[in-house]
VEXLUMNU-943426 format. One line per field, with one value per atom (N, C-alpha, C): residue number from 1; residue in three letters; atom name; x, y, z. Coordinates in steps of 0.001 Angstrom, whole numbers, padded with zeros to 6 digits. Example, Ala and Ser with C-alpha at 12.3 -4.5 7.8 and 13.67 -1.06 7.14 Angstrom:
// VEXLUMNU-943426
n <- c(1|1|1|2|2|2)
res <- c(ala|ala|ala|ser|ser|ser)
atom <- c(N|CA|C|N|CA|C)
xx <- c(013190|012300|013200|012850|013670|012900)
yy <- c(-005690|-004500|-003300|-002250|-001060|000030)
zz <- c(007800|007800|007800|007080|007140|007870)
//
This chain:
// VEXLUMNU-943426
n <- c(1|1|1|2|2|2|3|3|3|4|4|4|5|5|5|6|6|6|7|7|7|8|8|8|9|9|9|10|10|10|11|11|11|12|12|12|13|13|13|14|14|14|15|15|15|16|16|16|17|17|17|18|18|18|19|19|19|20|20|20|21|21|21|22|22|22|23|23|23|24|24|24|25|25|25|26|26|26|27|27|27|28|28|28|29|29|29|30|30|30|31|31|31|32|32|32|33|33|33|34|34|34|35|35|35|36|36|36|37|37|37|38|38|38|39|39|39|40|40|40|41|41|41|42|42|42|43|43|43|44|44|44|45|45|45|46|46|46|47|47|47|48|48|48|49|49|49|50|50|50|51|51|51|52|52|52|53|53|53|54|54|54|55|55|55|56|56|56|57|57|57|58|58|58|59|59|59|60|60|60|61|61|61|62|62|62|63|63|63|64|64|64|65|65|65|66|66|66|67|67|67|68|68|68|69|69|69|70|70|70|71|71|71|72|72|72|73|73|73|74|74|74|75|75|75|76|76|76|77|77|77|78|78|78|79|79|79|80|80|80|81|81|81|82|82|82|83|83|83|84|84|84|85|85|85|86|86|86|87|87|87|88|88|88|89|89|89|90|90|90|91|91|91|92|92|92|93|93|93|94|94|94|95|95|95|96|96|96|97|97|97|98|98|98|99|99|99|100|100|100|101|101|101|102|102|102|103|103|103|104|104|104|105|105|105|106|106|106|107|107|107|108|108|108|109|109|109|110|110|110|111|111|111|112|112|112|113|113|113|114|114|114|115|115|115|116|116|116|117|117|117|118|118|118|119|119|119|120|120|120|121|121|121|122|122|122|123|123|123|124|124|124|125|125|125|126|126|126|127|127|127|128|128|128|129|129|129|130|130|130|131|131|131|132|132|132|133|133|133|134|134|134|135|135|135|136|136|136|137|137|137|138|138|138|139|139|139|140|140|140|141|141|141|142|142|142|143|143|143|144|144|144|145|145|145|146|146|146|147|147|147|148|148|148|149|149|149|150|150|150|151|151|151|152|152|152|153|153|153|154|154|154|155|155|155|156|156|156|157|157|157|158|158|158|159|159|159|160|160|160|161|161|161|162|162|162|163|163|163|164|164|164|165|165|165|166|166|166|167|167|167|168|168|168|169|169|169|170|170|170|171|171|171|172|172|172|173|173|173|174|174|174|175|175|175|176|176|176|177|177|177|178|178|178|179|179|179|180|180|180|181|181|181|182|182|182|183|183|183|184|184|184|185|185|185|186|186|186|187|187|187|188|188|188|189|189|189|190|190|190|191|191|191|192|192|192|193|193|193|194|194|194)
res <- c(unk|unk|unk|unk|unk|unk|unk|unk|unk|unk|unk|unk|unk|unk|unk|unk|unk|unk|unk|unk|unk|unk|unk|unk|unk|unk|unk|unk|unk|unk|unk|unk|unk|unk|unk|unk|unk|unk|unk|unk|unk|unk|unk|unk|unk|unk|unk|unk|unk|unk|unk|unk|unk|unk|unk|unk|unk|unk|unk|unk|unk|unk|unk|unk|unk|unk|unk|unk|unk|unk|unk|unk|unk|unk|unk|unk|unk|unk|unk|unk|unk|unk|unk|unk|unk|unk|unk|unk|unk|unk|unk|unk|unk|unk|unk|unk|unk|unk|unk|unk|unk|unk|unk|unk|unk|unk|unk|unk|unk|unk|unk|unk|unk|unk|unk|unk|unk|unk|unk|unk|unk|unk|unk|unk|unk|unk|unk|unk|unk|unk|unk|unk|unk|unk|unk|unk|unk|unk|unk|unk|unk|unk|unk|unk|unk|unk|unk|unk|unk|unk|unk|unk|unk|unk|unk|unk|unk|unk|unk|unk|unk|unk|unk|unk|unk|unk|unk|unk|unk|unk|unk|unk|unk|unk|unk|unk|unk|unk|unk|unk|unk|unk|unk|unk|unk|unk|unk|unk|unk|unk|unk|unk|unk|unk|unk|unk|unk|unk|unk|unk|unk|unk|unk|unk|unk|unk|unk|unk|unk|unk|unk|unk|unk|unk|unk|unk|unk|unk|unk|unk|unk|unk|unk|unk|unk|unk|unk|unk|unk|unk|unk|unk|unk|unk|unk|unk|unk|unk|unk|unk|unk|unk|unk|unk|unk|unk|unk|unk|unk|unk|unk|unk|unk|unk|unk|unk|unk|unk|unk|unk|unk|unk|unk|unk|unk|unk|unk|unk|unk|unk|unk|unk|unk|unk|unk|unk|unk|unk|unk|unk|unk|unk|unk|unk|unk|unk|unk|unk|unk|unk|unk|unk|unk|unk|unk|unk|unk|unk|unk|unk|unk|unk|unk|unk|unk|unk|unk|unk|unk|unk|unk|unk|unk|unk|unk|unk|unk|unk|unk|unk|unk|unk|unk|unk|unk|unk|unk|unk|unk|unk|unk|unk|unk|unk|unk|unk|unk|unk|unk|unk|unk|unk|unk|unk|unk|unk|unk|unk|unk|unk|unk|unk|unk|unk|unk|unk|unk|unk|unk|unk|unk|unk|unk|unk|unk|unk|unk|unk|unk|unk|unk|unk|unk|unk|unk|unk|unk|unk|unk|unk|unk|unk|unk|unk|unk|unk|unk|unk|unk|unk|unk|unk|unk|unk|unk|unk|unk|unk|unk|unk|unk|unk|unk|unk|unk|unk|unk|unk|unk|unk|unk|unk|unk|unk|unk|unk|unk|unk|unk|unk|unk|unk|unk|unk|unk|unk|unk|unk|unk|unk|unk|unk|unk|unk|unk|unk|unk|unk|unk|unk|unk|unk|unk|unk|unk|unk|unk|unk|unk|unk|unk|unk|unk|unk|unk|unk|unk|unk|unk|unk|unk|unk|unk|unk|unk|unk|unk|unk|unk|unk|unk|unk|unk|unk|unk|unk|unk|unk|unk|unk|unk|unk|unk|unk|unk|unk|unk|unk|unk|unk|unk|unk|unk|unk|unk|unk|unk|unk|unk|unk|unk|unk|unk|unk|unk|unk|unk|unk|unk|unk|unk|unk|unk|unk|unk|unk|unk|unk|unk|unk|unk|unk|unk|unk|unk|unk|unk|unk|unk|unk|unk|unk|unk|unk|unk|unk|unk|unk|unk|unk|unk|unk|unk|unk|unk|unk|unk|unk|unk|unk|unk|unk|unk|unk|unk|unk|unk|unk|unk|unk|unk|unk|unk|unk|unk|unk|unk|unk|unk|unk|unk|unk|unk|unk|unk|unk|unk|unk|unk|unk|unk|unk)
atom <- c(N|CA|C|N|CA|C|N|CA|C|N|CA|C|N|CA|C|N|CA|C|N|CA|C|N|CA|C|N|CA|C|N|CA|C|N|CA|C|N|CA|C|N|CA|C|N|CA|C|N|CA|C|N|CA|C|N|CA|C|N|CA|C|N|CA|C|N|CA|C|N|CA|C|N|CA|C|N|CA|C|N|CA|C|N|CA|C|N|CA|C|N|CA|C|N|CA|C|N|CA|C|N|CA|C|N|CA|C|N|CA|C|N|CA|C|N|CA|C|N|CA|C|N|CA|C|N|CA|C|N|CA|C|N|CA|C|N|CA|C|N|CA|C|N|CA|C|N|CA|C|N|CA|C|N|CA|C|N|CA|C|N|CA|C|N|CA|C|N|CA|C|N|CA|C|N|CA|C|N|CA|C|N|CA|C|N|CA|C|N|CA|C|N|CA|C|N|CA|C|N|CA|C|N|CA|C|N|CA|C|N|CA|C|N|CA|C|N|CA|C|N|CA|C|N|CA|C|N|CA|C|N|CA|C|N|CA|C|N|CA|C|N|CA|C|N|CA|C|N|CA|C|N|CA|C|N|CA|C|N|CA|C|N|CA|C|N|CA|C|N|CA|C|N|CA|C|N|CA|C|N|CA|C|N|CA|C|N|CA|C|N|CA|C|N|CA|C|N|CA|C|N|CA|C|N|CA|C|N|CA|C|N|CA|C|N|CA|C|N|CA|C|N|CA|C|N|CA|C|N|CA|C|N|CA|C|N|CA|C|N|CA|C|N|CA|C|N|CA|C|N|CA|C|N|CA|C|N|CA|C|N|CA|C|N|CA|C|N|CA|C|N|CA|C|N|CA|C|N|CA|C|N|CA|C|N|CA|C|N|CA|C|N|CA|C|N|CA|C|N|CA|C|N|CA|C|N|CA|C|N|CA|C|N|CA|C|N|CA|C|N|CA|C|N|CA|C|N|CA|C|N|CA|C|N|CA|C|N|CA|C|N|CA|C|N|CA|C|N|CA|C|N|CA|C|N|CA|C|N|CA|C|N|CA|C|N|CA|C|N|CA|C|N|CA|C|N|CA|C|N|CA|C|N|CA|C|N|CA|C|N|CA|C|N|CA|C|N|CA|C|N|CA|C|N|CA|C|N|CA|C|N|CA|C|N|CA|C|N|CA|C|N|CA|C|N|CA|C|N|CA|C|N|CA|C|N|CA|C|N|CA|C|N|CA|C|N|CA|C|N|CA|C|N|CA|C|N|CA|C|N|CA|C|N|CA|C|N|CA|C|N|CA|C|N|CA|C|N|CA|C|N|CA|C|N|CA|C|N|CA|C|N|CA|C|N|CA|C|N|CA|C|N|CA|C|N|CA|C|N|CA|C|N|CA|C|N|CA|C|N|CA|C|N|CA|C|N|CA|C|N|CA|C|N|CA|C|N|CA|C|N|CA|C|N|CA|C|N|CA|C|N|CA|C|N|CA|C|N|CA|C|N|CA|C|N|CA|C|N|CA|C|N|CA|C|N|CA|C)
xx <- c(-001042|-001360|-000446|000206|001268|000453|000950|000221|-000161|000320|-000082|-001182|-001525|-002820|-003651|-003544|-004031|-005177|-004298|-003917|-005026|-004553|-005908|-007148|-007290|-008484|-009428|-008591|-009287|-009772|-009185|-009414|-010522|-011808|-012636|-012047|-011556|-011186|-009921|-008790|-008246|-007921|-008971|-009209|-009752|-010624|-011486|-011199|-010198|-008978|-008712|-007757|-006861|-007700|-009148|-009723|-010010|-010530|-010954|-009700|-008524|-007398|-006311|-006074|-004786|-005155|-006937|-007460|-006799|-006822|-006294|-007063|-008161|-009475|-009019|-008458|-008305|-009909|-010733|-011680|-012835|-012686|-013470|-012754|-011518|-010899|-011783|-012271|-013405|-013933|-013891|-014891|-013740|-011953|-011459|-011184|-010456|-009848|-008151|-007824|-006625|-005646|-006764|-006001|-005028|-005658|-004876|-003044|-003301|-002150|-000623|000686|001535|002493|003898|005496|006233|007161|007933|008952|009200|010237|009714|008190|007598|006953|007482|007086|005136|004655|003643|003020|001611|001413|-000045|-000084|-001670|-002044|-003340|-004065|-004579|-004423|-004532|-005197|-005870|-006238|-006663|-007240|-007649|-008092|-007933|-008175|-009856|-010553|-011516|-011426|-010059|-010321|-009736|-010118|-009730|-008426|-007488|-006499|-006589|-005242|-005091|-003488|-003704|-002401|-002060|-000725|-000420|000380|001054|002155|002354|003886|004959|005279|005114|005632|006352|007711|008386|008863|009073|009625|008744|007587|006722|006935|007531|006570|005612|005255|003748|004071|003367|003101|001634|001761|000296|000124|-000958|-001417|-002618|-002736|-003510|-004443|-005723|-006428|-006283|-004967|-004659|-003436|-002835|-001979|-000618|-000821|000795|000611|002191|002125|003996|003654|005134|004884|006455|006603|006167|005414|005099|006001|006574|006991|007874|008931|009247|008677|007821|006881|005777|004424|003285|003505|004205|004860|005089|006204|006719|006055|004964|003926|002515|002563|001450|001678|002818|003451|003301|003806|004305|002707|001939|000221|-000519|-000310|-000602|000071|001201|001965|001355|001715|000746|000326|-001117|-002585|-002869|-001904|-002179|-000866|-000744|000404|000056|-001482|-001769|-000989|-001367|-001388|000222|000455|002133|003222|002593|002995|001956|001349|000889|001157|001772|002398|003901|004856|005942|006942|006628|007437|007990|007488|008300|009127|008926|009580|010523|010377|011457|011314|011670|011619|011045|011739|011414|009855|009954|008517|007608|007578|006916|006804|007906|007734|006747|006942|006072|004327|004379|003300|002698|003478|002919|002661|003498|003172|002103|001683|000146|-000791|-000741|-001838|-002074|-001367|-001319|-002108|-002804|-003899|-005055|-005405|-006426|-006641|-005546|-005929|-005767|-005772|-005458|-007454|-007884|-009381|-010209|-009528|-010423|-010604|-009332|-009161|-008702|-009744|-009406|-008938|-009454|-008705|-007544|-006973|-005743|-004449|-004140|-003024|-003519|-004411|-005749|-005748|-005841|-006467|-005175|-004081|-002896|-002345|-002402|-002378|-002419|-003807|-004881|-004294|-003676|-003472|-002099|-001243|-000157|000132|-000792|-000644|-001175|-002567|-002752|-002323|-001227|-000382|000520|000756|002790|003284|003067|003373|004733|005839|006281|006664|005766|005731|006903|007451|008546|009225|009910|010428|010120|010225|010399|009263|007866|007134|007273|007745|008006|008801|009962|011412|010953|010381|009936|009601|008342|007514|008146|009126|009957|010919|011695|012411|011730|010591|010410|009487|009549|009050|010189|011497|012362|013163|012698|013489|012895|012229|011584|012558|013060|013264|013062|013794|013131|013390|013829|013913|012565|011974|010798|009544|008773|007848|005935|005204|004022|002945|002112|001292|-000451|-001250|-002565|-003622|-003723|-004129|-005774|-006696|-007691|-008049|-007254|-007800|-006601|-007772|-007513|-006283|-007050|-005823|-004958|-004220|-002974|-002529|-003119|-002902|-001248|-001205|-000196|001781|001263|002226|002972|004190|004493|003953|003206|002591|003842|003188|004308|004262|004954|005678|004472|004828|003547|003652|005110|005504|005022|003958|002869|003755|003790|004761|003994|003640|002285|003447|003588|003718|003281|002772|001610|001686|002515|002475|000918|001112|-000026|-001563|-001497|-002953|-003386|-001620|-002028|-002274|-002022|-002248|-003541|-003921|-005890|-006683|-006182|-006839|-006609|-005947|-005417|-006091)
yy <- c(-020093|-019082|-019292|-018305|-018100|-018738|-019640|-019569|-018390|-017084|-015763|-015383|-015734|-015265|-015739|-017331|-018536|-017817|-017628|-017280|-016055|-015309|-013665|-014255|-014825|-014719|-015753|-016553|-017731|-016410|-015680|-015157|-013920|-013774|-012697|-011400|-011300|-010065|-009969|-010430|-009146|-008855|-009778|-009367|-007852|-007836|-007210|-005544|-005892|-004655|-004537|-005169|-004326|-003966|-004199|-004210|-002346|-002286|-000579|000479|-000710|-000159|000472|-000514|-000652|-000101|-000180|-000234|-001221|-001910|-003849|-004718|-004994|-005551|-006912|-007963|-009459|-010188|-009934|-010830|-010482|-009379|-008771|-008781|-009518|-009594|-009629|-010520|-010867|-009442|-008324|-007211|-006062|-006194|-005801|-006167|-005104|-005642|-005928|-006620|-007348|-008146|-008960|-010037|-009561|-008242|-007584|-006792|-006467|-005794|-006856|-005993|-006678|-005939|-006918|-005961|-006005|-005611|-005521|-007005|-007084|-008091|-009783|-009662|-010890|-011355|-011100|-012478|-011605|-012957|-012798|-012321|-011696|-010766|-011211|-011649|-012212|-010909|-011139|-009567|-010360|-009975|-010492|-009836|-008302|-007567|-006119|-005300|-003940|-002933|-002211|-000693|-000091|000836|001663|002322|002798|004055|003289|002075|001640|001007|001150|000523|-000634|-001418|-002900|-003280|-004517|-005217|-006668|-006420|-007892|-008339|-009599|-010432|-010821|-010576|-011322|-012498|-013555|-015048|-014885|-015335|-015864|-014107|-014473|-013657|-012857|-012903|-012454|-010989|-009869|-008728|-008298|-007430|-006872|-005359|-005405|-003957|-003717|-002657|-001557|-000424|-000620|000080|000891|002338|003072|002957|003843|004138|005343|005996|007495|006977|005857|005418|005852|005270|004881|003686|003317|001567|001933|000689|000586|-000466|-001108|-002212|-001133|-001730|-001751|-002354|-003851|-004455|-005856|-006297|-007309|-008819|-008623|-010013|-009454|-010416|-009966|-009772|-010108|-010051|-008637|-008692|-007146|-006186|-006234|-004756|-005351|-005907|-005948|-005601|-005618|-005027|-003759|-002858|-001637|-000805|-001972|-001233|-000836|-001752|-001974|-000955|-000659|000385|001832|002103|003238|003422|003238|003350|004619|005588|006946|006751|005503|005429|005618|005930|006984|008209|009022|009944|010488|009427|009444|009686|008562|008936|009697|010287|011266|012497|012627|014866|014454|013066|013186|013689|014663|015691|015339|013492|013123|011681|011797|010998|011364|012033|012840|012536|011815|010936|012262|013428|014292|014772|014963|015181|014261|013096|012179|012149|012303|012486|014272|014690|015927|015587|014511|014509|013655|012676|011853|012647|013404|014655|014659|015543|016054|015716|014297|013638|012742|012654|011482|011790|012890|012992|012523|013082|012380|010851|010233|008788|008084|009069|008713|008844|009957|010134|009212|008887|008193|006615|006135|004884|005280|005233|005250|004212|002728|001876|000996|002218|001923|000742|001320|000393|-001646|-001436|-002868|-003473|-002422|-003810|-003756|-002914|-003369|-004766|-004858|-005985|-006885|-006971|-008308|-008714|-007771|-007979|-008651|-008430|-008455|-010262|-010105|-011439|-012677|-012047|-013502|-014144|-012445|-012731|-013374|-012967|-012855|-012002|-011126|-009438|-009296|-008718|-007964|-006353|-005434|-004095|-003153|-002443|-001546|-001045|-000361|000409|001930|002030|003359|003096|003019|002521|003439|005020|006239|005877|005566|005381|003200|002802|001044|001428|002637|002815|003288|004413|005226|004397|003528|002279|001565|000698|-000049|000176|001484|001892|002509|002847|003053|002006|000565|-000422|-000993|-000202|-000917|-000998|-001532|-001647|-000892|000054|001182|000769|-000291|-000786|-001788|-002243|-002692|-001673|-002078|-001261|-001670|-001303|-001524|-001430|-001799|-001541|-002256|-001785|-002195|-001830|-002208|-002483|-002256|-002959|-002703|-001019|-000149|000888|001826|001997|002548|003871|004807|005681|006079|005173|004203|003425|002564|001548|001802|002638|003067|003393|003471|004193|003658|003608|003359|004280|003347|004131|004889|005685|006571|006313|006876|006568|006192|005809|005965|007018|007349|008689|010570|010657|012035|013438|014461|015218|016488|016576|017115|017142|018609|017997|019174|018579|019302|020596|021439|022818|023147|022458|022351|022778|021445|021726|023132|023576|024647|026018|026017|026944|027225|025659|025497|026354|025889|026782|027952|028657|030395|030762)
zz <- c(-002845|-001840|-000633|-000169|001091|002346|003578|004210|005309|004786|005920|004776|003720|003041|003704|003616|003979|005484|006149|007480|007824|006709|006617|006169|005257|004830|005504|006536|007524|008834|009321|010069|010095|010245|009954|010521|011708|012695|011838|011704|011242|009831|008794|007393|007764|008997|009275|009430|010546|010398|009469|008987|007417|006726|006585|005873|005811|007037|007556|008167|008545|009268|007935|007306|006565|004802|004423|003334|002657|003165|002247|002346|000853|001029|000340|001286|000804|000681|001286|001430|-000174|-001003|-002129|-003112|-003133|-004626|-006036|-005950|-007058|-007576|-007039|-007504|-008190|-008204|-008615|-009709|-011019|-012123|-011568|-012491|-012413|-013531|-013538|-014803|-015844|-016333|-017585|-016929|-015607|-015246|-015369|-016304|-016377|-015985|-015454|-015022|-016273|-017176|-018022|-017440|-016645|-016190|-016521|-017225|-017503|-016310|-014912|-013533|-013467|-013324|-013196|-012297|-011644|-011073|-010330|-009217|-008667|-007902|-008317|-007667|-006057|-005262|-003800|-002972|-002823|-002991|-003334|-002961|-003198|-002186|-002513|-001815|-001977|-001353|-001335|-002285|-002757|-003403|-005015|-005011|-006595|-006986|-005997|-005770|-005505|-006229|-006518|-005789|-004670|-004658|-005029|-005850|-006158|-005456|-005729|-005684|-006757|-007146|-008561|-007853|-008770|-009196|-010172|-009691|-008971|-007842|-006781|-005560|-004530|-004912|-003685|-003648|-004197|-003806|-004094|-003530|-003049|-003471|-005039|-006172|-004997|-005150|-005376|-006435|-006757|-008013|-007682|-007767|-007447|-008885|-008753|-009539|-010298|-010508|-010905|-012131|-012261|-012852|-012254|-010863|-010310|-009351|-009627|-009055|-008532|-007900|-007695|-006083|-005826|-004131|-003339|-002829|-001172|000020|-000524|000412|-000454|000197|-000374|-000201|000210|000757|001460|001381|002154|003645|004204|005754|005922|004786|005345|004993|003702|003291|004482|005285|005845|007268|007431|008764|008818|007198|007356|007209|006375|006418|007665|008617|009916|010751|010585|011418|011094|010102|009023|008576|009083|008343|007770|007858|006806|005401|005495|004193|003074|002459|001146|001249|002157|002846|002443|003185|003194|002053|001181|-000526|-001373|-001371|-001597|-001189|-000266|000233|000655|-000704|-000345|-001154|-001636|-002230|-003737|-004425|-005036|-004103|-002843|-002539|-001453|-000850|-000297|001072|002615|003310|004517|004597|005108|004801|003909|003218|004420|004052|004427|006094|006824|007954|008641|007652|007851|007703|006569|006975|007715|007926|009236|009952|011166|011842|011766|010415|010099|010198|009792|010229|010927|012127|013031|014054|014162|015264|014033|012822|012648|012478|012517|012443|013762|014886|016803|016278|015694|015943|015435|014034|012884|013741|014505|014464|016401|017409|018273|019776|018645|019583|018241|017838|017077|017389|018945|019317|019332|020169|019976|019095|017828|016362|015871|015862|015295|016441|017977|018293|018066|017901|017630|016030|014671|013805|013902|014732|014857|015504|016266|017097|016316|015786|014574|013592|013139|011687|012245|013220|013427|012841|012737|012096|012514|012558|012993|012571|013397|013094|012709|011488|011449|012629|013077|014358|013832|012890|011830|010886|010520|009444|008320|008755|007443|006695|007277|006719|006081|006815|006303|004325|004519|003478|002207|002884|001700|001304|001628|001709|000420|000985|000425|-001373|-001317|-002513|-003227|-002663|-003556|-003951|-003155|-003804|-005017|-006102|-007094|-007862|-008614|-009966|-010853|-011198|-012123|-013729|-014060|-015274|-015605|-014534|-014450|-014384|-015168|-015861|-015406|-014964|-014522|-015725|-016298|-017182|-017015|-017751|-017750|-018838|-019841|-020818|-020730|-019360|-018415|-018558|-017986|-017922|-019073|-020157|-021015|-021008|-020065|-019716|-019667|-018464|-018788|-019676|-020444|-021284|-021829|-022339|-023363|-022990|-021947|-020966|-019744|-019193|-018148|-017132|-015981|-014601|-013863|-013096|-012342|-011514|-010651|-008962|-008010|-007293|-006110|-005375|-005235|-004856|-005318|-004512|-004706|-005250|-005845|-006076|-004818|-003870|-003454|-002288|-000915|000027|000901|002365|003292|003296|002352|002400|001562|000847|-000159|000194|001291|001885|003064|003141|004010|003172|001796|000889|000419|000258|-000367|001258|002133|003355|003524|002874|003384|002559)
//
């Protein structure tokens, strides 16, 4: 275990945050599946934690990045080390959001919808600047300058010869998972409203 795991899961307050801030549930591992999920590249894969909505994050042994794996059957980096996907979680707490209405991936995309939804997460999360602080100062974080461009970055640096799989949920089983990258983008939601 890294000592910035070490580090989170000693600390109640800002497991506490990421926990409600970032949806990065280190302290409930135990209640996710995991074990069965594998990379094509062989390096092994520790589930470290999970998401609300069924989502799983690892770390590969040997090199430390940090996969996320949704519950829809897409996976793919977050970050090249827990440092840097916990920085960029912390910066942009609408980063579902984000890869989900990004066109496929499309960086513009993504900044559109930050836009979109950056008053609701000023509402959802209104002493926002505070707990990214307090997260920042206990980790030793250091926050993106850019967290859109951090996110789209760090999910197009996967490996696309490397392959995500899970045997666990049947579904998937069979198949290489897809992008994390949403094919969806905020025009979308302004269509379901008209």
């Amino acid at each position: 275990m890294s000592d910035l795991l070490e580090r989170l899961l000693a600390s109640a307050e800002s497991a506490t945050i990421l926990r409600f801030l970032a949806d990065f549930d280190a302290l409930d591992v135990d209640s996710a599946a995991g074990p069965t999920a594998r990379l094509s590249s062989g390096a092994d894969l520790e589930l470290i934690a999970h998401c609300g909505a069924g989502g799983r994050f690892f770390r590969t042994k040997p090199g430390g990045q940090i996969w996320y794996a949704d519950s829809e059957g897409s996976a793919g980096v977050i970050g090249p080390d827990l440092e840097t996907a916990l920085a960029l979680l912390v910066a942009a707490p609408n980063w579902h959001d984000l890869l989900g209405f990004s066109g496929g991936g499309d960086l513009h995309e993504m900044r559109r919808a930050h836009d979109r939804f950056a008053a609701g997460v000023r509402e959802e999360y209104p002493d926002l600047a505070e707990e990214q602080a307090a997260v920042v100062a206990e980790l030793g974080l250091v926050l993106p300058e850019d967290p859109v461009r951090a996110l789209w970055a760090a999910v197009h640096a996967r490996d696309p010869e490397v392959v995500f799989t899970d045997v666990e949920l049947e579904e998937y089983a069979e198949e290489p998972w897809d992008s994390l990258f949403g094919a969806h983008t905020i025009d979308r939601l302004r269509t379901r409203r008209s």
